[in-house]
C-alpha positions in Angstrom: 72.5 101.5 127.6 68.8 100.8 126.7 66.8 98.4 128.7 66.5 95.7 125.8 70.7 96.0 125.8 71.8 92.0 126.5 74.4 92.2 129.3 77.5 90.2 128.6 79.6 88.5 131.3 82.9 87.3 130.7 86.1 87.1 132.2 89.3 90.4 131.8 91.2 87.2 129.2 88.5 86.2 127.5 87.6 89.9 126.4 91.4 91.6 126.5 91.5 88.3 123.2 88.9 90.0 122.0 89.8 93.2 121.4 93.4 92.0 120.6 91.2 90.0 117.4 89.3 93.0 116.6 91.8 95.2 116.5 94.4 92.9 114.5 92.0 92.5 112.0 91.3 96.0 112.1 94.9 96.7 110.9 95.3 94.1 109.1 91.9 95.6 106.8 93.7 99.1 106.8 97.1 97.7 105.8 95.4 96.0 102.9 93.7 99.2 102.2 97.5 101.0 102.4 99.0 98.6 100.3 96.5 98.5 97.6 96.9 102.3 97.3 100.8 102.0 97.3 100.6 99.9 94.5 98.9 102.1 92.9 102.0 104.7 93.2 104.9 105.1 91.4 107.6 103.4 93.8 111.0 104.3 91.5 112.0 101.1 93.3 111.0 101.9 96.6 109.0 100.0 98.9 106.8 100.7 102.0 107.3 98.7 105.3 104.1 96.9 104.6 105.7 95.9 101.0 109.2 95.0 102.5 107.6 92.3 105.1 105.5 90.4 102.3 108.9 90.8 100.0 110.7 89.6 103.1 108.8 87.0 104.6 109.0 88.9 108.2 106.9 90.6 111.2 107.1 94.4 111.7 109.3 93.4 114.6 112.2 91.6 112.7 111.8 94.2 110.3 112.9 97.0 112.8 115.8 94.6 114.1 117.0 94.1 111.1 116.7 98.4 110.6 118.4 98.7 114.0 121.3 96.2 113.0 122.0 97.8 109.8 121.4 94.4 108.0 119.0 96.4 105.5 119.6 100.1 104.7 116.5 102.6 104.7 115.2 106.0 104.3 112.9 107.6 106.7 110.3 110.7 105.2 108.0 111.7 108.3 107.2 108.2 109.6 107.4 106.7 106.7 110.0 104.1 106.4 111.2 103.0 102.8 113.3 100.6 101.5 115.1 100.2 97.9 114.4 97.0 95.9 117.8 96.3 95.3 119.0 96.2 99.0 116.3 93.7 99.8 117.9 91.5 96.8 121.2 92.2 98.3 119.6 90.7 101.5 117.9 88.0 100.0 121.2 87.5 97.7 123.4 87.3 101.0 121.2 85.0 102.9 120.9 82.7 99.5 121.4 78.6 100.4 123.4 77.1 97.6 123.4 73.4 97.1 126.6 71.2 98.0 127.8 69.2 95.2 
């Protein structure tokens, strides 16, 4: 620390928000960056996780419970998790609201 350095006082909430921010935008600039080079790929009608929650509509979170509940099937390459187009339809197919009448 140099001697012109401002010294900031705040409270443990007020800075753990902080860095909480900083580091959600953080990902959310390298998911961006992820996705924009995905697209770029080939997918042979594969998608990414990143791809699959903007398809979806959903958080990471749901994403995994609906992994773990075998409501969507997936592959898995390292720790890469992909899904196939047409079984996100299927989802979106089986979850479709039709109009009474």
């Amino acid at each position: 620390m140099h001697a012109q350095d401002p010294v900031i006082v705040c409270t443990k909430s007020a800075l753990t928000r902080a860095v909480a921010a900083a580091v959600e935008e953080g990902v959310s600039r390298f998911s961006k960056k992820q996705l924009e080079a995905n697209e770029s790929k080939p997918t042979f009608g594969w998608v990414t996780n990143v791809r699959a929650m903007q398809l979806l509509g959903l958080s990471r979170p749901t994403l995994a419970r609906y992994r773990k509940r075998g409501m969507l099937p997936y592959s898995k390459v390292g720790s890469t998790v992909y899904y196939r187009l047409e079984d996100i339809e299927a989802l979106l197919e089986s979850r479709r609201v039709r109009p009474r009448g």
